[in-house]
Each structure stands twice: as C-alpha cells, then as structure tokens.
matplotlib code that plots the C-alpha trace (Angstrom):
import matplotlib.pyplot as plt

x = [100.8, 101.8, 102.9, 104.9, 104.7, 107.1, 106.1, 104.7, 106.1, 102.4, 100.7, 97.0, 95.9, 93.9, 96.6, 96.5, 99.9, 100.9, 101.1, 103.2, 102.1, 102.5, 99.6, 102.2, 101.9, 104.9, 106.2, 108.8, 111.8, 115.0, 117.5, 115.7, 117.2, 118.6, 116.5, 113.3, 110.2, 107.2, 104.7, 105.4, 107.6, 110.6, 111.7, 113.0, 110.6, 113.2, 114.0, 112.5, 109.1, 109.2, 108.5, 111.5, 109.9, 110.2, 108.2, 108.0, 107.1, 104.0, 103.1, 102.8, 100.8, 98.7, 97.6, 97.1, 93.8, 93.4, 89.4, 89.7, 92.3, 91.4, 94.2, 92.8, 95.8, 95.3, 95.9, 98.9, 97.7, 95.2, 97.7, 99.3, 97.8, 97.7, 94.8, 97.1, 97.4, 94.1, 93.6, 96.3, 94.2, 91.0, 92.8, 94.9, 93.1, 94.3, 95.9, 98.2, 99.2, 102.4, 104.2, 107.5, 108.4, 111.1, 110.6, 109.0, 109.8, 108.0, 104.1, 100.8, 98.3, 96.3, 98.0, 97.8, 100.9, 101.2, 102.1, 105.8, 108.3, 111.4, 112.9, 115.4, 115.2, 118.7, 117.2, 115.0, 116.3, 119.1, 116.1, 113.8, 116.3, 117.5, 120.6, 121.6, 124.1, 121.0, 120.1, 116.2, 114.6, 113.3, 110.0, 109.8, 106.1, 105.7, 104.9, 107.5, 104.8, 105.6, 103.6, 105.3, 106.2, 106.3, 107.7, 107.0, 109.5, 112.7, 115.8, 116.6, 114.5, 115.5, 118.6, 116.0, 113.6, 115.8, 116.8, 113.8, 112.3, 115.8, 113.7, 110.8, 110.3, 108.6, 110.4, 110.9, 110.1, 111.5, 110.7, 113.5, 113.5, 117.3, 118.8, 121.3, 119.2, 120.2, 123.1, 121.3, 121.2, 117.8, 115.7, 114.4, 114.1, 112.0, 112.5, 109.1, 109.7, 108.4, 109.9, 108.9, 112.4, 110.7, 107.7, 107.3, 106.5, 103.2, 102.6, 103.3, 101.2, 98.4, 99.2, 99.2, 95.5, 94.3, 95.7, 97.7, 101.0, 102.0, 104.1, 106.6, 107.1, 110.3, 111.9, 112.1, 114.4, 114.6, 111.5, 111.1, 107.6, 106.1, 103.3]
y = [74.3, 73.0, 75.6, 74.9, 77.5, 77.8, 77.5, 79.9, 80.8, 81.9, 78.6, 78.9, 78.5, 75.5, 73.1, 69.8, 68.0, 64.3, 62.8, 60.6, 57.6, 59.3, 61.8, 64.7, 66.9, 67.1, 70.1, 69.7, 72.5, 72.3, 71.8, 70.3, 71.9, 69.6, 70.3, 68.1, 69.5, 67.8, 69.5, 68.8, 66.4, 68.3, 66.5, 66.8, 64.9, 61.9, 62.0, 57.9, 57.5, 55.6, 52.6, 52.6, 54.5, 57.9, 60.8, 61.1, 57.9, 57.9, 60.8, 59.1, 56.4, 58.9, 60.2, 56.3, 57.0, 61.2, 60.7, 59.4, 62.4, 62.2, 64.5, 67.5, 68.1, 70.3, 70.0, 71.8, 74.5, 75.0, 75.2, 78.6, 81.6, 83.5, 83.0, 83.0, 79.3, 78.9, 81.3, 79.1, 76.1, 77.8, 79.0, 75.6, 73.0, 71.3, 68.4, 70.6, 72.9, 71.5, 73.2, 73.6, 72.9, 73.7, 70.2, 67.6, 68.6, 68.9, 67.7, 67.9, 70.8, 67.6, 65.9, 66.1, 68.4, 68.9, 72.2, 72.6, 75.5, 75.2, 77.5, 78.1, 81.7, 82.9, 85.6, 82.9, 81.7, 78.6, 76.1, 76.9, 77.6, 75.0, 74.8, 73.3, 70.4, 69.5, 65.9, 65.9, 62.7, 65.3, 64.4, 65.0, 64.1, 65.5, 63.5, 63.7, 65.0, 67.6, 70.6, 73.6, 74.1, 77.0, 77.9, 80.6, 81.3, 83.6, 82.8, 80.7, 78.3, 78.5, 75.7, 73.4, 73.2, 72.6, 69.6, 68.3, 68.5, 67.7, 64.3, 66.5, 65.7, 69.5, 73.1, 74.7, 78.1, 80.5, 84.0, 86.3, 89.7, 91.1, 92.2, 89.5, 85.9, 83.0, 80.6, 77.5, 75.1, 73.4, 76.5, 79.3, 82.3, 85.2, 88.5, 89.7, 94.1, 94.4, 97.5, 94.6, 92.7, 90.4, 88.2, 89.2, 86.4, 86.2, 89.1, 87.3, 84.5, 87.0, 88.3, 85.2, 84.2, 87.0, 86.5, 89.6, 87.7, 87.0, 84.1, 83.5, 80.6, 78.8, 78.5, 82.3, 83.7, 85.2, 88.1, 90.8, 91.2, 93.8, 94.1]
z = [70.1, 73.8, 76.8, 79.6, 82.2, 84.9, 88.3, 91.1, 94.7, 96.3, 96.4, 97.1, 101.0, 99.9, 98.6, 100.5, 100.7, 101.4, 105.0, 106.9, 108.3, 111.6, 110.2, 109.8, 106.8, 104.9, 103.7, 100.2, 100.5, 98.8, 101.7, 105.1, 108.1, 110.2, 113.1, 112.7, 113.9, 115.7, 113.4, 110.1, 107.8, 105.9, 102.9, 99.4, 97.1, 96.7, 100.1, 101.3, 103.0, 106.7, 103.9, 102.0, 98.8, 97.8, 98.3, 94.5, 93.9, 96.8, 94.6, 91.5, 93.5, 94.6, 90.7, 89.7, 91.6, 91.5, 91.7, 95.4, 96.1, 99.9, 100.9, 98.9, 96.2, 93.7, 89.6, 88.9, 86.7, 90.1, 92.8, 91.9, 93.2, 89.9, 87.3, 84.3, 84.7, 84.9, 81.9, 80.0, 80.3, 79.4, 76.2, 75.2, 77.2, 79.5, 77.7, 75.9, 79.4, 81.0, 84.7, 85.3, 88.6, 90.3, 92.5, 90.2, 86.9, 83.8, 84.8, 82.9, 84.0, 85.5, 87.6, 91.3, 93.2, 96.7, 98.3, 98.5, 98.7, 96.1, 93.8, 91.1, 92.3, 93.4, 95.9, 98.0, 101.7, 101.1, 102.4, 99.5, 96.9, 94.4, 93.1, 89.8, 91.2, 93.8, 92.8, 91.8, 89.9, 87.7, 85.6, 81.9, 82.0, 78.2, 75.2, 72.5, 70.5, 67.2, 67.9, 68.8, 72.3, 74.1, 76.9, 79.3, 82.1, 83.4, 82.6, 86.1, 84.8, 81.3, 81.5, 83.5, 80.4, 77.6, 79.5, 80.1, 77.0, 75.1, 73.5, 72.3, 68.5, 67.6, 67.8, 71.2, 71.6, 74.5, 75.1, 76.7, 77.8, 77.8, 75.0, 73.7, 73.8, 76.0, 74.9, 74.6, 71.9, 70.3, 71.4, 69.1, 70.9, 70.8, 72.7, 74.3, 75.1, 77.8, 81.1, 83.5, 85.0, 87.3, 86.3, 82.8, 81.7, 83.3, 80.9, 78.0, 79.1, 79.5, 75.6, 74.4, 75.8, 74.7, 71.2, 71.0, 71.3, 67.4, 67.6, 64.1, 62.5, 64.1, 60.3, 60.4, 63.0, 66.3, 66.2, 68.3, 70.4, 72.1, 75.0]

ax = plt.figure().add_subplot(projection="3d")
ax.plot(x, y, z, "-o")
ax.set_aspect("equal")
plt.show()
C-alpha cells in the first residue's frame, strides 16, 4: 500500500528555503502582498525567478542534485513539525510515503521542500490561504502504480487529491469523519469515528502505524472505523 498524507501548517524552525540571486530568502504564500519587502522574497511557487524560470522549476533543479542541498531543505516527510510523518515513513518506507501539499502538489516523502506558508484551510489569513480557482502548476509526482492508495487528509484537501491522482491505475482510499461521505467519484471511502473535528486525521495516521487501523478490502464497501 502507498499513503499520501496531507500537509502541515507548523513547519519545523530548521527548514532552509531557496534564495534569490540577490541572497534574499524567499518565502512561498498564496497571495503576495503587494508591498515588497527588503528582507525577504514573496512569491507563489510559479511566480518567475529574476532569470526568467519559475520558482518551481529552480526547485526541481535543485533535487537533480539533493546530495549537495547547500541551502539546508528538508525531505518532505521531515519538514512538518509533527512525528506522524516521520512515523509513516518508518512504517511504509519511504518510497511508498507521498505529501500533499497545499503549494507543490503531490511529492515523494524524499524530495527536497522549502519552507512555505499555503493552505487550503478556509480559516487562515487571505495571504496564506489557497483557493481552488488560484492557478498552481500542481505536481502529481506519483507513479501510476496498482497498490492501494491511501490517503490521509480533511476534507479541504479532499477535491485536491482526487485530481491529482485521477491517472493512478490502483484503488484510492479516503477516510472521512462526518456522517454522510464526500461526493467524489473514483474514491472508496471509509469513515474513521473519531470526537476529534480538527486534525483527525493525524489520528488515523497514528492507528494505522500502529496497526490498529483495519483497512477493508476496496471490493467490499464503505466500512465504518473506530479509534
């Protein structure tokens, strides 16, 4: 089985991000203010580079070489500051760990992200929040393998994963929480009980590396889980 997790708003203190040639740090939000700062770099990750490229695509530069990683960027399943992602690749390995994120897209656990601040989270300030019309060159960094895929995530990002993964080859797996399952085609869904409404999913993720999370086979129907 393969797991995509969704991303993580606390990003640990010692995430590096990508510099301009200037030798400002740049920091990745949804909407840039449009007053510039001296400090720092604002941008949207396909916002252009001073050399005509995109921010993205210096970033996939930037992983051609991830041994040199000068700039201190962490994996992606190390640049959240919560240990489930780093439980998750303990448990599946780290070839078969993928992140959601709310500004690249669908990326291996492995590969190199820079510390940024966007969210599909409707209650974050307009400059971090990401809405769904926003224009994103979205990654779908995901093999179109045929093991099941699991994914582990609140409903804002729920839309955003069934169309990345829309050319995955295996069944896709969503949990949900509320009591009528989301309206979205391709996508078996299981409900996970839980009291929590915010975050739950990080409790499922912790069920499921402890082996206490009993997933059905995707022939057999929407189950019911418990915590």
């Amino acid at each position: 089985m393969k797991v995509v997790i969704q991303c993580a708003g606390r990003k640990k203190q010692t995430a590096g991000t990508l510099v301009a040639g200037d030798g400002r740090e740049v920091s990745f939000v949804a909407h840039p203010p449009a007053q510039t700062t001296d400090l720092r770099v604002l941008a949207r990750p396909d916002d252009l580079a001073p050399d005509g490229r995109s921010w993205r695509e210096h970033l996939v530069e930037y992983n051609a070489s991830p041994a040199s990683n000068q700039l201190g960027l962490l994996p992606a399943y190390e640049l959240y500051d919560r240990p489930v992602y780093q439980d998750l690749r303990q448990a599946f390995g780290v070839s078969s760990l993928f992140i959601l994120s709310a500004g690249w897209g669908v990326v291996p656990a492995a590969f190199l992200l820079p510390d940024y601040n966007i969210t599909f989270s409707s209650s974050a300030p307009r400059e971090f929040r990401r809405r769904r019309a926003d224009p994103f060159n979205d990654w779908p960094l995901i093999s179109t393998a045929e093991d099941p895929l699991l994914f582990l995530g609140g409903k804002d990002y729920l839309p955003h994963f069934a169309s990345l993964t829309a050319q995955y080859r295996g069944p896709r797996i969503a949990l949900f929480n509320s009591t009528i399952p989301p309206a979205v085609d391709g996508l078996t869904f299981v409900r996970y009980e839980t009291t929590a409404r915010t975050n739950w999913h990080y409790l499922a993720a912790d069920a499921l590396t402890r082996g206490t999370l009993a997933l059905p086979d995707v022939s057999s129907g929407a189950t019911s889980l418990s915590n």
